[in-house]
N, C-alpha and C positions, 0 to 999 in steps of 0.2 A: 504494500500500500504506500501513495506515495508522501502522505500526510508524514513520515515518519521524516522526511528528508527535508520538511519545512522549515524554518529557519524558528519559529516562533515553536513547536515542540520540540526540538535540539535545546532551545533555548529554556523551555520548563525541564528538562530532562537533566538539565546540567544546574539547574536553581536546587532541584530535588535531591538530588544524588549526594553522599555524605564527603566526606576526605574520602579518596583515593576510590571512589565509584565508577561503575565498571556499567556501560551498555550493550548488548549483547545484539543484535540485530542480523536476524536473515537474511540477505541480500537474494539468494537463487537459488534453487533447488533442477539436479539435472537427473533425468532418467536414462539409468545407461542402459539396461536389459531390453530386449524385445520379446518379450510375450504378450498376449495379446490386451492382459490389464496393463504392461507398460504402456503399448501403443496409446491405449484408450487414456491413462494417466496422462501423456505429453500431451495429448492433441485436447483435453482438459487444462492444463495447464496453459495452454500456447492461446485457446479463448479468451481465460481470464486476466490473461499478460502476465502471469506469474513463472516462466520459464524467458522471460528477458533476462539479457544478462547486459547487463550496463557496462559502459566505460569505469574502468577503476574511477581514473579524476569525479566524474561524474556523482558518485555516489560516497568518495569519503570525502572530497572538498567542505560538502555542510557540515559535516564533523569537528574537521580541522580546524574551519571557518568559528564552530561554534563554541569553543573552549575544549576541543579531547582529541588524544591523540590517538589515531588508530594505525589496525594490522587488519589485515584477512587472513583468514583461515579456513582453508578446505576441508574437508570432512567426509570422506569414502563410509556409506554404508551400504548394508544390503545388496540392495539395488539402483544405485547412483549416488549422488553427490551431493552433500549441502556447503554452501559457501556462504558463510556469516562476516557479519564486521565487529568488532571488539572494538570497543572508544571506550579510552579511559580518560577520565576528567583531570583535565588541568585544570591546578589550583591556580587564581588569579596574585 
């Protein structure tokens, strides 16, 4: 959703968050198997634009922009891929 990447909940997210708080955030989820509930999952996900994968800049800039420093990290399960962002709060 892209309300998360908006400048004004970045910015309550980082009002809230204590010393040294930690945002965990989904970026994209990839189906790597072909069977025919993957098929049916990607072609699900590719509807509801939830199998975009954005430009890196794109999606950790509001981050950076908004006080926290981030990483990406992959994540191999099962049956595909989750690739999350981790933003940790700098202190001002």
């Amino acid at each position: 959703s892209d309300y998360i990447y908006d400048p004004e909940t970045i910015s309550e997210a980082h009002r809230v968050l204590g010393q040294n708080g930690q945002l965990l955030i989904l970026a994209y989820v990839e189906i790597l198997h072909d069977t025919i509930l993957d098929k049916f999952s990607r072609w699900v996900y590719g509807v509801i634009g939830q199998s975009k994968r954005p430009e890196e800049d794109s999606y950790l800039a509001p981050f950076n922009q908004g006080g926290f420093s981030t990483t990406i990290e992959s994540v191999h399960v099962r049956r595909g891929r989750v690739v999350h962002i981790i933003a940790d709060k700098i202190e001002a």
